[in-house]
N, C-alpha and C positions, 0 to 999 in steps of 0.2 A: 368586221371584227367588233364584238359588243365592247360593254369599258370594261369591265371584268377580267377579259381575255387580254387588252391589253392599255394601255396609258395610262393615266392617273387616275388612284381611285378617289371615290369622293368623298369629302370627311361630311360627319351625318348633318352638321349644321349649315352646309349647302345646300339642302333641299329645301332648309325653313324662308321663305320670303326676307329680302332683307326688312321691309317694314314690318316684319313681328320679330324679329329681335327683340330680346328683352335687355331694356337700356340702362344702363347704372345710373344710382341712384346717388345724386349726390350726398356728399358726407359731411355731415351736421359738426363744425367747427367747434362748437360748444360743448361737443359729446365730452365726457368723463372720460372713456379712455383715448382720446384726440388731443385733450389737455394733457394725458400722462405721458404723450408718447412723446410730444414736443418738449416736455420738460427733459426725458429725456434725449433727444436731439442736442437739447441745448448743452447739456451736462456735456455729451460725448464732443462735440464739438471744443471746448474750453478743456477738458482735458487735454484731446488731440493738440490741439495748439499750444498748451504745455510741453506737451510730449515733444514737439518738433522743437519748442525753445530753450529744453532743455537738453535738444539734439544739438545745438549749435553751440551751446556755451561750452557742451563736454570737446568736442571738438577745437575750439578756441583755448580749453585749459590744456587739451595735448600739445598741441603747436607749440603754447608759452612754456612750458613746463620743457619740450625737446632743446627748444633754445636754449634753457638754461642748462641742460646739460649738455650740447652743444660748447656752449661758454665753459663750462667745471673742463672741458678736458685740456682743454685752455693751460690749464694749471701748473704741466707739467712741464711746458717750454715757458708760460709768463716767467717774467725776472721777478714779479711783484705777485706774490699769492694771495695780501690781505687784499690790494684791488680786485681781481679777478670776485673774492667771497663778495666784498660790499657791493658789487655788480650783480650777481647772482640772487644775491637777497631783495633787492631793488627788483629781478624779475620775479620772484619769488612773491614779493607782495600783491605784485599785478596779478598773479597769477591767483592767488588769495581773494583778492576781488569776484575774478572773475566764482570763486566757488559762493563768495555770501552771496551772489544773485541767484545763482542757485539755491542755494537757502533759502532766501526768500521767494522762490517760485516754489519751494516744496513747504512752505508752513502751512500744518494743519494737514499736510498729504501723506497719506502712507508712499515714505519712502522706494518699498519692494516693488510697487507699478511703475515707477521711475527709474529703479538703478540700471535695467540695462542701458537707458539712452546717458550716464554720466560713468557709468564705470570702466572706460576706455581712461577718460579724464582721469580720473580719480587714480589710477593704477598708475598713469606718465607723472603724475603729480609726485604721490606717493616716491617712485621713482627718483626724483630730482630732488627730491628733499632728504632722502636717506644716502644719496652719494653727496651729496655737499655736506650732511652728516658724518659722514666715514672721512673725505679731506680734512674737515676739523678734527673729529674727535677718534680716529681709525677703530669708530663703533658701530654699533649700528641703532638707529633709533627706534624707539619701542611706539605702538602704535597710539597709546596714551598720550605721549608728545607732539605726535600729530596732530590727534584730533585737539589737544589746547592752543594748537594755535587755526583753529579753524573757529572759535570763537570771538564773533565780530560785536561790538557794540553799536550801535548808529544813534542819531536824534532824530526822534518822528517830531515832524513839522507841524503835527497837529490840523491838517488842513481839514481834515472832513470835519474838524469842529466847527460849526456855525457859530456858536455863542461867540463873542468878543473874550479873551481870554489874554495876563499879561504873557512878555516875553515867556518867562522860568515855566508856566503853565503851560505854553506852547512846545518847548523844546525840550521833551521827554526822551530817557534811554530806554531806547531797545535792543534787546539780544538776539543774539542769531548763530546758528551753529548747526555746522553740518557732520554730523561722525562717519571716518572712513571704516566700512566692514570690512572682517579679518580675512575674506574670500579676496578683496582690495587690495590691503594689506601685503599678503603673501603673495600674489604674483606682481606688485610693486618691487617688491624685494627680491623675488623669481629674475626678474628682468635686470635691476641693477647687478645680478653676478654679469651681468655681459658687458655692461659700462667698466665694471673695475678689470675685468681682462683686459678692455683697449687700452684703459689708464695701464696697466702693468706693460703693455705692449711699447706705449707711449714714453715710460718711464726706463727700458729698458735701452730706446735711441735716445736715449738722454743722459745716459750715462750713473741714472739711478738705481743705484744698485739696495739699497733697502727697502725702497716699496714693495717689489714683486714676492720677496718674503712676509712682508704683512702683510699684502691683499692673499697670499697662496692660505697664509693661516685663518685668515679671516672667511677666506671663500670655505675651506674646511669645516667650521664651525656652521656654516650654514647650509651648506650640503647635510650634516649631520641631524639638523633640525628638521629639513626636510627628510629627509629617510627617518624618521621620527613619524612623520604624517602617513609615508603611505600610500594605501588606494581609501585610507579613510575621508582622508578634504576632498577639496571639488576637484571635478574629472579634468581643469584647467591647469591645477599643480601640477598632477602626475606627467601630464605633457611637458612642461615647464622644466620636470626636474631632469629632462632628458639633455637639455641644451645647457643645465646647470654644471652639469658633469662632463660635458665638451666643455667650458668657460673653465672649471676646476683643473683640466688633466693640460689644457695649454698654459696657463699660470703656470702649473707646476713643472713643466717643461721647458721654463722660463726660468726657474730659481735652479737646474740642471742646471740648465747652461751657463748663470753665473757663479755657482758653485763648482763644479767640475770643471768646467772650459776657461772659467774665470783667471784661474791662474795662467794657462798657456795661451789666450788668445788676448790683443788688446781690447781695451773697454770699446773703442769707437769702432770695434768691427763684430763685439758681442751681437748688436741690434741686426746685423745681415746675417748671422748663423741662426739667429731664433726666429727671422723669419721663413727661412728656408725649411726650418722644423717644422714649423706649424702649418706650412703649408703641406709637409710631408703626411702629418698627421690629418688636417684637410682630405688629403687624397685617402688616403686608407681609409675614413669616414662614410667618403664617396660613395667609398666600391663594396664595403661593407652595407 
């Protein structure tokens, strides 16, 4: 049986002797485009390594920023509220640190090559800083408020100066600041209606009976903002505003129950009829 007819056929540059192979030719280190390619190497390399450290700080501002809201729900059994806030704020600052390193890992960077590895961060942050906004002020904070307090000052050390130079000359102020985009913004604020449902849920076994009327109203007001937006914002909202209006319709199933039932049932057995609703309404969710 020739090869043709059967096993492996021969690729053409098995016939040529291996000693006529033709041998590569080493590549001239000094060439122009050798030089261009390595600069860029170098370039992609020092981003990439940006890119992953500022994969870790975004990650480390979720975690600080959950804790602190973790702590706010706190709130509603603490005997003491102003503790709880001056705790919160204290995580809060940390949490602020961790964003001016960020900062300073994007000066001089276009932001939009970087926002997807901080804007997990940014959104928990966001988050925790508008529900400890609502415990104080039962508002909601405007995004202009945020970003002023994401403005850092520092003292450069002056180190890369050679020259000998006094103290005052040495310890210069620099600025730093990082602004949360409104795409940030709004599912920041997307996510906090689910926090103020547990607080109402929380508020409810506790025998508070006015919260879960101003978080229902409050949650209203921003259900209305969002159906305002649309399928015009990003494809992130419209997802967002599906679980805004589960968060909207259990609140408000909440203020039911202490308005209608309020009268005929006691206060400290309101909290086990509203959770047997919600759970009712859970299952309907379900199966829908």
């Amino acid at each position: 049986m020739s090869g043709k007819e059967g096993g492996f056929r021969k690729r053409k540059h098995d016939n040529f002797p291996h000693s006529q192979r033709r041998e590569a030719k080493d590549v001239n280190s000094s060439s122009l485009v050798v030089l261009a390619f390595k600069s860029f190497q170098l370039e992609l390399d020092a981003r990439h390594d940006k890119y992953e450290r500022l994969v870790k700080l975004g990650r480390d501002i979720t975690v600080e920023s959950k804790r602190t809201i973790f702590l706010l729900h706190r709130i509603t059994s603490a005997p003491d509220m102003e503790e709880i806030l001056a705790e919160s704020e204290i995580k809060l600052d940390g949490v602020r640190q961790k964003i001016l390193q960020v900062a300073q890992e994007l000066s001089g960077e276009d932001m939009h090559q970087f926002h997807r590895a901080i804007t997990t961060g940014l959104q928990e942050y966001v988050e925790a800083v508008s529900f400890q906004h609502f415990i104080k002020t039962r508002s909601l904070i405007s995004m202009e408020e945020i970003n002023k307090q994401l403005i850092f000052t520092t003292e450069d050390s002056g180190k890369e100066n050679k020259t000998p130079t006094s103290d005052a000359q040495m310890k210069q102020p620099v600025t730093w600041s990082l602004k949360v985009r409104p795409v940030d913004y709004l599912l920041g604020v997307a996510d906090l209606t689910g926090e103020l449902m547990r607080m109402c849920i929380n508020s409810v076994g506790n025998r508070d009976i006015d919260s879960p009327f101003e978080v229902s109203q409050f949650l209203r007001q921003v259900y209305d903002g969002f159906s305002f937006i649309g399928n015009t914002g990003p494809y992130e909202v419209s997802k967002k505003l599906y679980t805004l209006k589960q968060s909207l319709a259990k609140v408000e199933n909440a203020c039911y129950a202490l308005k209608v039932l309020g009268s005929e049932i006691p206060k400290h057995m309101l909290a086990d009829v509203f959770s047997v609703k919600t759970e009712m309404i859970d299952q309907e969710e379900g199966v829908s």
